[in-house]
C-alpha positions in Angstrom: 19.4 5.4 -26.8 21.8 6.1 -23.7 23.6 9.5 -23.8 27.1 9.0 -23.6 28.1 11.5 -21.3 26.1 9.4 -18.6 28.6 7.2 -16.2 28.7 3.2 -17.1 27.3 3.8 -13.4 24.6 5.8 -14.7 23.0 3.3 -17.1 23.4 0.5 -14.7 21.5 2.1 -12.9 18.9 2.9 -15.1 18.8 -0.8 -16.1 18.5 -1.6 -12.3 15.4 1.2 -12.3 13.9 -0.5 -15.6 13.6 -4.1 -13.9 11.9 -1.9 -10.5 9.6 -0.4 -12.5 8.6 -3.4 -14.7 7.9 -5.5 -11.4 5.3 -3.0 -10.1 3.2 -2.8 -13.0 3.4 -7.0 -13.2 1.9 -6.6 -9.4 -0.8 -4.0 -10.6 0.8 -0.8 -10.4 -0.7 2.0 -13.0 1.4 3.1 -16.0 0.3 6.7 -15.4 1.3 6.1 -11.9 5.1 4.6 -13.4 6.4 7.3 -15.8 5.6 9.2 -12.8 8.1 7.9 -10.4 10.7 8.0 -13.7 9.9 12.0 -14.1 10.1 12.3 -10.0 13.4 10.2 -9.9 16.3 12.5 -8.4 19.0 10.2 -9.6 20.9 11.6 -12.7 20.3 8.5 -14.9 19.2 8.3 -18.6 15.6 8.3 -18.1 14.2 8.7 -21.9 16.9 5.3 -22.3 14.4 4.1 -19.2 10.9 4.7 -20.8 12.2 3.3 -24.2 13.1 -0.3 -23.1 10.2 -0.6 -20.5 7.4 0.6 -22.9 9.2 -1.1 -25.8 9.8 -4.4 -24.1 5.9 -4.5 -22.8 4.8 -4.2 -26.7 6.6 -6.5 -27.7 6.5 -9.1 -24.8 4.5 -11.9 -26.7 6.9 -11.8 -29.8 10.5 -11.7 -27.7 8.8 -14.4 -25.3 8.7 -16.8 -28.8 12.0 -15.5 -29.6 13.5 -16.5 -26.5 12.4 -19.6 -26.2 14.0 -20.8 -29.6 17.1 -20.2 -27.2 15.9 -21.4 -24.0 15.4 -25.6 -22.9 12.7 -24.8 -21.0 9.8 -23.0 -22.0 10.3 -18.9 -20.8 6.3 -18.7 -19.3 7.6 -21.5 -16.9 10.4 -18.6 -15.6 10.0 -16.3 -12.4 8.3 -13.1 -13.3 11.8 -11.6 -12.3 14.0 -13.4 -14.3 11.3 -12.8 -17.1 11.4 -9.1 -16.7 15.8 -9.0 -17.5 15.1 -11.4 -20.8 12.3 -8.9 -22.0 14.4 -6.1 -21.4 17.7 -6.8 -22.4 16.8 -8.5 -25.5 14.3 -5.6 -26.6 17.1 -3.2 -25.9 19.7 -5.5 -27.8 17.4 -5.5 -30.7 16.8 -1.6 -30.8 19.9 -0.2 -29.9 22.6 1.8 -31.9 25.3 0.9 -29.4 27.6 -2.4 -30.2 24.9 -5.7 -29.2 27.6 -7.6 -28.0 28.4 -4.6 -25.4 24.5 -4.1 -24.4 24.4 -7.6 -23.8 27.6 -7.5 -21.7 25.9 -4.9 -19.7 22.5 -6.2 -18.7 24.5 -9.8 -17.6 27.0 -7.6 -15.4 24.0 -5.7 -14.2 22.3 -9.0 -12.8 25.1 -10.2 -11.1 24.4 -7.4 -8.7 20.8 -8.3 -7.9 20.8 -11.3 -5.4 17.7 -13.0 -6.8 18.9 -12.6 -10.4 22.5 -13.8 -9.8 21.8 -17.3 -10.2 20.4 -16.9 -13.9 23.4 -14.9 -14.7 25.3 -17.7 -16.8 21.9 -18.8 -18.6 21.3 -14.9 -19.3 24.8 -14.5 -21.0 24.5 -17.4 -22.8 21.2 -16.4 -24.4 22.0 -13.0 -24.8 25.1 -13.8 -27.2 22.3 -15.5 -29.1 19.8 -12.7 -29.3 22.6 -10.3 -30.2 22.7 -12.5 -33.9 18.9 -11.8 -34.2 17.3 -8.9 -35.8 13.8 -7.0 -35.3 12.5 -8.5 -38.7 13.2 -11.6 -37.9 10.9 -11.7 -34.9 7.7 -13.8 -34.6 4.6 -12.1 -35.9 3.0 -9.5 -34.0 0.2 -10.9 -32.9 1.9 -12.7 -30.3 1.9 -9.5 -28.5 -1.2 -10.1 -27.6 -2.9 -12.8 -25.2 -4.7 -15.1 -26.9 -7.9 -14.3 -25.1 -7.6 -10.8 -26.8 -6.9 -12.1 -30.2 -9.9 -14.8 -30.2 -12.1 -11.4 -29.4 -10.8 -9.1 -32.1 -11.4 -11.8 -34.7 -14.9 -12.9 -33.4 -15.7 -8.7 -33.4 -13.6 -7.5 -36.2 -12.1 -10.4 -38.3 -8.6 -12.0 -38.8 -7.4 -9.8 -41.3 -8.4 -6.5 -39.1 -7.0 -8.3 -35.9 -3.4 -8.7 -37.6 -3.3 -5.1 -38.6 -4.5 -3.8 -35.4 -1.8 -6.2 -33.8 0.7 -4.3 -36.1 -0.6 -0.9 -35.3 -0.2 -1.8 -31.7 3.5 -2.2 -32.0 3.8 1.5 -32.8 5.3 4.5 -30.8 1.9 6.5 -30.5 1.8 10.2 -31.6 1.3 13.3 -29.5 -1.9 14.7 -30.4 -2.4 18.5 -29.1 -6.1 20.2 -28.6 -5.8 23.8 -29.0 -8.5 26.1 -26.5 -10.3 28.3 -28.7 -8.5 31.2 -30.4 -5.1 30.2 -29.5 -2.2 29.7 -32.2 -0.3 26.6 -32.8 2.5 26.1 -30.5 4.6 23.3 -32.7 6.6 23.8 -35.6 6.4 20.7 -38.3 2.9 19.7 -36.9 -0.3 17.5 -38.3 -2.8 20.2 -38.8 -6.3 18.6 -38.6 -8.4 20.8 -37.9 -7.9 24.8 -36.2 -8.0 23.0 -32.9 -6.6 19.8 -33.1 -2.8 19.1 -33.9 -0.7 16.0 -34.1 3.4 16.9 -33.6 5.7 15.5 -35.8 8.2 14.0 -33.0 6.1 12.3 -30.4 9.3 12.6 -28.1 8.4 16.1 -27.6 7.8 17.2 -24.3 4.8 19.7 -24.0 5.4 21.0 -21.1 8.0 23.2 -22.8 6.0 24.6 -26.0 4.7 27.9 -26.1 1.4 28.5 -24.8 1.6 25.4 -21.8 1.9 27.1 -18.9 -0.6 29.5 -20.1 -3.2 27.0 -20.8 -3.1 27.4 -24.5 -3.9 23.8 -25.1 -4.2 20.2 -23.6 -2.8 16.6 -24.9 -5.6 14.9 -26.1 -5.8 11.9 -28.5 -7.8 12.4 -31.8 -10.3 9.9 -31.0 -10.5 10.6 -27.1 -12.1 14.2 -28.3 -14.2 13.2 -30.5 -17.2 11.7 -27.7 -18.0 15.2 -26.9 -17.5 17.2 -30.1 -19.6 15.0 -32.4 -21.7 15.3 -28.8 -21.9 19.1 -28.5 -22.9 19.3 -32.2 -26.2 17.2 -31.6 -27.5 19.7 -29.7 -25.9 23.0 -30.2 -28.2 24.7 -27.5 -26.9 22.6 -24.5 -26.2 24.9 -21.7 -25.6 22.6 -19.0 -23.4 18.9 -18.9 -22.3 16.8 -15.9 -19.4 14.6 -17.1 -19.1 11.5 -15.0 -15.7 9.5 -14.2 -14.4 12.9 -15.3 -10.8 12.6 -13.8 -8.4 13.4 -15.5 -10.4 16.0 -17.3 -9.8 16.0 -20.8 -13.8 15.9 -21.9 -14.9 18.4 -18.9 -12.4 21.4 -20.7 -13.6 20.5 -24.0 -17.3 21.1 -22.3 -15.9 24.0 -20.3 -14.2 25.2 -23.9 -17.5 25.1 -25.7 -19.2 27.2 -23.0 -20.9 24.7 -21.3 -21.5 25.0 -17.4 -20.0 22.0 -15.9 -20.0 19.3 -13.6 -17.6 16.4 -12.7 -18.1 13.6 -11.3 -15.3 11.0 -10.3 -14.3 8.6 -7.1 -10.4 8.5 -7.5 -9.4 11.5 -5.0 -6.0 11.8 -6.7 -7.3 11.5 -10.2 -9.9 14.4 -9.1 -7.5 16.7 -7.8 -5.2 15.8 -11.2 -8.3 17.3 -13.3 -8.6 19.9 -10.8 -5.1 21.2 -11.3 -5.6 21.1 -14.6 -8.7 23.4 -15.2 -6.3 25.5 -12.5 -3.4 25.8 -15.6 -6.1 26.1 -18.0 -8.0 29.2 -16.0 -11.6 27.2 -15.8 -14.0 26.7 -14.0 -16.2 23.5 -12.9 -17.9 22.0 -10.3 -16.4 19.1 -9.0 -17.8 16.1 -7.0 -16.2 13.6 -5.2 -18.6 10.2 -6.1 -19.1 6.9 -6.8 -21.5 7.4 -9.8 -24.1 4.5 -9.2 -24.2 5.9 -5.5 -25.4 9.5 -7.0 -28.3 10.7 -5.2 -31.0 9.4 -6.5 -33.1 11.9 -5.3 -31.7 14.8 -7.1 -33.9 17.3 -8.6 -30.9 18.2 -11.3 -31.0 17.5 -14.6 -28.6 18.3 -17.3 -28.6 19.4 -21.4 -25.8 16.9 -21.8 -24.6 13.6 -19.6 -21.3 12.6 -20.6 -20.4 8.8 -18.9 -16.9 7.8 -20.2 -17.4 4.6 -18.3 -14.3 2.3 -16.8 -13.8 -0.3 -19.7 -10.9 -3.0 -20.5 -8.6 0.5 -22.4 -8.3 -2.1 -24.8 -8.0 0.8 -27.5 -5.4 2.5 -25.6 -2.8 -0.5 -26.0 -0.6 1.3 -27.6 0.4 4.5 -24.8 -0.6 1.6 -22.5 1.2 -1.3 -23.2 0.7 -2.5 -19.5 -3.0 -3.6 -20.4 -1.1 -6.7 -22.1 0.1 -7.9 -19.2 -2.8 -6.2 -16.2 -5.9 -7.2 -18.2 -7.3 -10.7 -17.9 -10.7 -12.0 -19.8 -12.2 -12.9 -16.4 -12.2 -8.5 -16.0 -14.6 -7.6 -19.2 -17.8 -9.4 -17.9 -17.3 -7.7 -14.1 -16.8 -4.6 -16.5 -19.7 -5.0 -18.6 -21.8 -5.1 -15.7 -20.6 -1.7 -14.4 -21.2 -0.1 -17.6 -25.1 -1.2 -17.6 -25.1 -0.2 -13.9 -23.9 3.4 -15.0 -25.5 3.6 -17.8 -29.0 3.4 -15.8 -28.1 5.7 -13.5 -26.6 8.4 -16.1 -29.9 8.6 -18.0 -31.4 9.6 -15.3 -29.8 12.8 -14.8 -30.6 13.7 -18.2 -33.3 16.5 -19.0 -36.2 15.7 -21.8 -34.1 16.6 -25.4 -31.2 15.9 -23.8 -28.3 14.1 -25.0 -26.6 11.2 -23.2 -23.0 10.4 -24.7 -22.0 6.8 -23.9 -18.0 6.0 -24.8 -15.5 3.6 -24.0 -11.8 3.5 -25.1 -12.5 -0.6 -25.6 -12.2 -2.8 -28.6 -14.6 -4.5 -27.8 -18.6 -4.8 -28.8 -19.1 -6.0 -25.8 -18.4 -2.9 -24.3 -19.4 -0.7 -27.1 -22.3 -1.7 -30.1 -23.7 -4.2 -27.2 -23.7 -2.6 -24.5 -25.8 0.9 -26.8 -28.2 -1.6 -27.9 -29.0 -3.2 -24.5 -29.5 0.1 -23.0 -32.1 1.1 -25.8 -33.7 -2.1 -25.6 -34.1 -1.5 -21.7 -34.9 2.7 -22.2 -37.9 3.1 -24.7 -37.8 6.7 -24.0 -34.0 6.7 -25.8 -33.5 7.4 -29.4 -30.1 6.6 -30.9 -29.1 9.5 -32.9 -26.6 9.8 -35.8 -24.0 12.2 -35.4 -22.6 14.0 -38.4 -18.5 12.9 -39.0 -15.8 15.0 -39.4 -14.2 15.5 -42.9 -10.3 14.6 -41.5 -12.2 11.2 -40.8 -12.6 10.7 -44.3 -15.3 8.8 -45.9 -14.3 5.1 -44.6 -11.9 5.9 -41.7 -14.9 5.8 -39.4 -17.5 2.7 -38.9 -21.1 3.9 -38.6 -23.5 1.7 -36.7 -26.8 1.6 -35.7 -25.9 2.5 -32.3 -23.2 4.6 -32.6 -19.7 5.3 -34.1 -16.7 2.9 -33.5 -13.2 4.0 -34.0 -10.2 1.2 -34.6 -6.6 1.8 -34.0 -5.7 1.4 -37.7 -8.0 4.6 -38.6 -5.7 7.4 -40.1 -3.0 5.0 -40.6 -0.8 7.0 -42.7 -1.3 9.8 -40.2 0.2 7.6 -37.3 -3.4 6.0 -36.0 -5.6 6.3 -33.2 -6.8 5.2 -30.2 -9.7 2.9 -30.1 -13.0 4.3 -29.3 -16.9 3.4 -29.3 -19.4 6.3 -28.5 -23.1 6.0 -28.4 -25.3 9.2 -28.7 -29.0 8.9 -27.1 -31.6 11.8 -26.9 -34.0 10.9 -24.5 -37.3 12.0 -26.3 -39.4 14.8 -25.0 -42.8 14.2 -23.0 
């Protein structure tokens, strides 16, 4: 993966970089936040060798964890967080790379020696790593020790064993880029998915979009398949909305698709540097919203506004987004998702409120869970007898059985146009509050 022109320097540097990186998101930093510091990182080192190892060796912790420990005396959970971070990341990058193992693994030992706290498990790292250069990807444990057993006993009690091991699969997967086009603007990729005239998914998910035709422009944004589908299925249950308030907007994907559909819109989000992201955004894109700096349960309550359409994308475990996140396997604990499910009911109370008779509220979470998603719909109508569920009409790229139905809404799994490259995980929840 490493460019040879780059300096043995160079790549120990990027190896140094890889373990810095790794050890703020163990101590809570944001992914988003990560990459970046990589793209904002002056130093000419192989960054794209940087993002593969430290997004690879987070997907895969749980299986080279077992691995390792076949080659360790004591058990590798029972090692510092530091001296975990080098054994996830030299052994992923043994496994994966196209250079000489024995080499690679020479590397990453000489590389600790020059870390004071890492010097002492030099010796033990050598000797383990001249094991793990004899191993081979398919030889690794099964996949579902990638993730925590918490989040394996919930998939099965939601979704069963059989759907758990192939979302576990799925999960190990380099996601693909998925482009939305704004209307009446030509694909920009060569080789692409075509889904639908808006929505594209490129061939290479290397790609960077920022230099395709049409990106400065605003000719399109990166939005997963799944992630777009809230508002569109949305939009087309009430195709005379005029107005929408979209709360925790930030970073704005679901506000342009409103804005794009000719909606006059609101956004609503608490994160001052998320809110300026989306406002930067509709700035590249040439739009226009309102924008609103606010905690959403601490909305005035007072307010004589009402909207056509009340989007709430509500703060949820991202259990569905595993895959472009694989830091959720190591951030997210069980203890989070009943704290979470709380907020969503909070929200949820307040969102309805805002909604105008004939209305529709759109309820989605990017969670595996029915916790977050079937239960948490069916609570809110139990609560809100003026609420109707109703059934929004699929998309034909879905295909007949790529999408589960429900009483209370539409759930998306990860393994859903699998031998297009997947999606994201998604629950959404349409409810038309009925006129007086």
């Amino acid at each position: 993966m490493t460019n040879p022109n780059y300096s043995a320097k160079q790549r120990d540097d990027a190896r140094r970089l890889s373990l810095q990186l790794l050890d703020k998101i163990r101590n809570g930093a944001a992914l988003d936040d990560v990459v970046e510091m990589l793209a904002w990182h002056d130093q000419p080192i192989p960054k794209s060798y940087v993002r593969h190892i430290l997004m690879g060796a987070m997907r895969q912790s749980g299986q080279l964890a077992r691995m390792l420990n076949r080659h360790l005396s004591k058990p590798f959970d029972k090692a510092s967080s530091d001296i975990q971070d080098i054994f996830l990341l030299a052994s992923f990058d043994i496994l994966n790379t196209t250079a000489p193992k024995p080499s690679v693994a020479h590397a990453w030992v000489e590389t600790s020696k020059t870390i004071g706290n890492l010097k002492r498990a030099a010796n033990l790292l050598n000797a383990v790593l001249r094991k793990v250069v004899a191993e081979t990807p398919e030889e690794l444990p099964n996949p579902i020790h990638n993730l925590p057993f918490w989040l394996r006993k919930r998939l099965i009690a939601d979704w069963g064993q059989p759907r758990m091991e192939k979302i576990a699969a799925m999960l190990l997967e380099v996601p693909p880029t998925d482009l939305r086009l704004m209307k009446g603007q030509e694909n920009p990729a060569k080789d692409a998915h075509v889904v639908t005239d808006q929505l594209i998914r490129l061939a290479d998910a290397s790609i960077d979009v920022r230099d395709l035709k049409g990106f400065d422009e605003g000719g399109f944004i990166v939005q997963n398949l799944a992630a777009g589908l809230p508002v569109d299925l949305g939009l087309a249950l009430h195709p005379t909305a005029k107005t929408a308030i979209d709360l925790c907007a930030a970073p704005g994907g679901k506000t342009i698709q409103l804005l794009d559909h000719g909606l006059e819109v609101t956004a609503v989000d608490y994160n001052t540097r998320r809110l300026t992201k989306l406002e930067q955004n509709l700035t590249r894109l040439g739009l226009d919203a309102r924008t609103i700096r606010a905690d959403v349960l601490q909305l005035q309550q007072n307010t004589d506004e009402s909207y056509d359409v009340v989007l709430l994308d509500a703060p949820c475990t991202a259990t569905g987004t595993i895959r472009r996140h694989p830091d959720l396997l190591i951030q997210k604990h069980e203890s989070q998702l009943e704290e979470l499910v709380e907020i969503q009911k909070k929200m949820l109370d307040r969102a309805c409120q805002l909604l105008a008779p004939g209305g529709i509220l759109i309820y989605a979470v990017c969670s595996l869970f029915k916790m977050e998603g079937e239960d948490q719909a069916k609570s809110f109508l139990e609560r809100h007898e003026d609420f109707e569920f109703v059934a929004p009409t699929l998309p034909v790229w879905l295909g007949d059985k790529e999408a589960i139905e429900t009483h209370e809404g539409v759930r998306i799994l990860p393994d859903h146009l699998l031998e297009h490259g997947g999606m994201d995980g998604f629950f959404m929840g349409y409810f038309k509050r009925k006129k007086r």
